[in-house]
C-alpha positions in Angstrom: 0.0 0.0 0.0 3.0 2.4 0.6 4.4 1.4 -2.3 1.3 3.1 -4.3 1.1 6.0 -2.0 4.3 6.6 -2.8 3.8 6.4 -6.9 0.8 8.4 -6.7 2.4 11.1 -4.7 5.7 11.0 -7.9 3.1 11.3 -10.0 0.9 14.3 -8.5 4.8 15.8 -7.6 5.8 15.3 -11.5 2.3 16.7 -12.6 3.0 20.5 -10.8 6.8 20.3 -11.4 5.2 19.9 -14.8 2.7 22.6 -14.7 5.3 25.3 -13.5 7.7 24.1 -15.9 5.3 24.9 -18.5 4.5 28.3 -16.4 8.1 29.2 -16.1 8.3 28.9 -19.9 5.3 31.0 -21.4 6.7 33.9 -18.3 10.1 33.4 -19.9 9.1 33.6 -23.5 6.5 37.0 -22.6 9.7 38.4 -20.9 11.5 38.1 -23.6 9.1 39.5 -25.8 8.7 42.6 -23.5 12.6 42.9 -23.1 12.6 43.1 -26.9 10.0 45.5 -27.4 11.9 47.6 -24.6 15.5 47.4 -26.3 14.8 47.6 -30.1 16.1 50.4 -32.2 13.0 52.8 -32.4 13.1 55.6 -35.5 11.4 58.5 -35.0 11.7 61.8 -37.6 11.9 65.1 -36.3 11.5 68.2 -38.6 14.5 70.1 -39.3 13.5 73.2 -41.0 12.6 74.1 -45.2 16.2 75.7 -46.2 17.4 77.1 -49.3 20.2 75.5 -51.6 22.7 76.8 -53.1 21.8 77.6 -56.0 19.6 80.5 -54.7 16.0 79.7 -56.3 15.4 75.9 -55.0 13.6 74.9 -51.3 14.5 71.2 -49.9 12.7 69.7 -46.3 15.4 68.7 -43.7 14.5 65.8 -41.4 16.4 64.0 -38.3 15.8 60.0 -38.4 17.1 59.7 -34.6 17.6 56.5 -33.2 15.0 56.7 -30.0 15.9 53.1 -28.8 18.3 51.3 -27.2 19.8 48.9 -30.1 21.7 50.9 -33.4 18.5 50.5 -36.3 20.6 49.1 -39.5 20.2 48.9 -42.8 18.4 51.9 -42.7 17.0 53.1 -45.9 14.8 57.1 -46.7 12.6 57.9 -48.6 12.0 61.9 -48.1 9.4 63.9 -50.5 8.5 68.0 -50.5 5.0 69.4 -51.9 3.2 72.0 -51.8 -0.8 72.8 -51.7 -3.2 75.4 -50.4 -4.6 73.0 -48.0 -3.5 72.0 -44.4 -5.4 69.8 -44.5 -4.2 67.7 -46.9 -5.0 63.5 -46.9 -2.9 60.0 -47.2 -3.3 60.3 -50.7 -1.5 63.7 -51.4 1.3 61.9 -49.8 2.9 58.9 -52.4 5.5 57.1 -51.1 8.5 55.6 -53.4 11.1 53.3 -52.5 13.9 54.5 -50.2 18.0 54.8 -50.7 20.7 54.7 -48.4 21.7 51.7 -46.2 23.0 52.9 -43.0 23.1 52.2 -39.3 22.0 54.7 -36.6 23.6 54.2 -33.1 20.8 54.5 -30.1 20.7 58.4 -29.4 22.0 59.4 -32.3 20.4 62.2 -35.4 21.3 61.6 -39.3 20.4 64.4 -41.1 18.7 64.2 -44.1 17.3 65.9 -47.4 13.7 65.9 -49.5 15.2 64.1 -52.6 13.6 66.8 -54.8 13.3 70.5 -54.1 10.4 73.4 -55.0 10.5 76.5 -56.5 10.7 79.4 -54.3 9.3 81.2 -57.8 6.7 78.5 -57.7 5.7 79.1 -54.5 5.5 82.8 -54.5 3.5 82.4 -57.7 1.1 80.0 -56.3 0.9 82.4 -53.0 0.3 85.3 -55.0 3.4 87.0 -53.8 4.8 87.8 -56.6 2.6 89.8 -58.2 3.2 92.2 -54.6 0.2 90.7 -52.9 1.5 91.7 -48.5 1.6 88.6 -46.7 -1.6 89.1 -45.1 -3.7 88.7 -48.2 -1.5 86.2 -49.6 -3.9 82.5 -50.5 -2.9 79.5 -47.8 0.4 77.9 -49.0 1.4 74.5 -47.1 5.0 73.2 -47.8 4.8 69.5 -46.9 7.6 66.8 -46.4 7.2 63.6 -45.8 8.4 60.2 -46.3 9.3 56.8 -44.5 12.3 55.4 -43.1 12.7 51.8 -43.2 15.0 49.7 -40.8 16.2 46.9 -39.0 15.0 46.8 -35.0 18.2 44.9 -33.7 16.1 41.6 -33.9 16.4 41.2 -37.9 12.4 42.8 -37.7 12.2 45.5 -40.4 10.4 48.0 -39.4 9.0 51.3 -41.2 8.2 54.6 -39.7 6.2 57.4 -42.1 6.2 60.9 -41.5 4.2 64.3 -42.5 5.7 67.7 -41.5 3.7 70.2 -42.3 4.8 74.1 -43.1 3.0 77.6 -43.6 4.5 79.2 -46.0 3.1 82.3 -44.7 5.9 81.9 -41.7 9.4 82.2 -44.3 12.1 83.9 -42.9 12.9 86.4 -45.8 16.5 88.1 -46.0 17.4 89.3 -49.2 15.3 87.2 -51.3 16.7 84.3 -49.3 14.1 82.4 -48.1 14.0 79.4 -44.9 11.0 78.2 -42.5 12.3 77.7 -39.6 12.0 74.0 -37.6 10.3 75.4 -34.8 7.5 76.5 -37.6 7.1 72.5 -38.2 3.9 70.8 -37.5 3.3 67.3 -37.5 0.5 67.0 -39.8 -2.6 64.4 -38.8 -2.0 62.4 -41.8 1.4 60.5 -43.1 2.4 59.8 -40.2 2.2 56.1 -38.7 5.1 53.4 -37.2 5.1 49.8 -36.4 
């Protein structure tokens, strides 16, 4: 009779060493799931400004991809667009993405620096505005510069990952010093479309 006390209390022992075996293992795996959500490489895109090149008549969008987690994001690839519209309230569809360029890596903390691939036409603009035909700011039509674009990467746990962006400008804000013309970063808005991350 001992003898099959003794195997039924093995097997009720076995039976929880068992069920908090299998316990330990779904908390290990769901801490490693939150450890790598709190670790990964996390892009974010910051508006840097509208600024004028060079060449004296052409407007490109600035952007910082920084690097907001705690693993460098590689193979990180841009795509970076500029527009503009009379709306500010313009939708997902004014806002085409393409494929992106570059293959870099990001350390956690740190800002790359970026440019629209394309630029507008500060003649363009001022035509569309109405300033150049002398209309005063204050009468000029709503003018929105927008950039936008996606960043694509590599989390630190060979996930790609994509984060889209939509900064939005007033045109009506330019900095204007002998015909050169900038907007300012601190003029930047986040628009409420283009902008999503996973």
């Amino acid at each position: 009779m001992d003898y099959y006390l003794n195997v039924a209390g093995l097997v009720i022992f076995t039976g929880i060493l068992a069920l908090f075996t299998a316990m330990l293992a779904i908390f290990t795996k769901r801490l490693w799931s939150d450890a790598r959500i709190l670790r990964r490489a996390y892009i974010a895109v910051e508006p840097l400004g509208i600024h004028l090149m060079k060449n004296g008549s052409d407007l490109i969008g600035h952007v910082g991809i920084k690097n907001a987690g705690h693993l460098p994001a590689r193979k990180l690839s841009w795509f970076i667009n500029i527009r503009f519209g009379h709306s500010g309230e313009e939708r997902d569809d004014f806002f085409p993405l393409d494929s992106g360029k570059g293959n870099i890596v990001i350390a956690p903390g740190a800002v790359a620096t970026r440019g629209s691939g394309i630029s507008v036409k500060v003649q363009a603009l001022n035509e569309f505005c109405g300033a150049a035909v002398g209309v005063g700011r204050d009468r000029e039509r709503p003018t929105y510069l927008y950039v936008w674009g996606a960043v694509q990467y590599d989390d630190g746990f060979n996930e790609m990952r994509t984060t889209k962006f939509c900064h939005r400008y007033n045109w009506i804000n330019r900095k204007e010093r002998d015909k050169l013309y900038e907007i300012d970063a601190a003029d930047a808005r986040y628009h409420e479309y283009g902008n999503d991350a996973d």
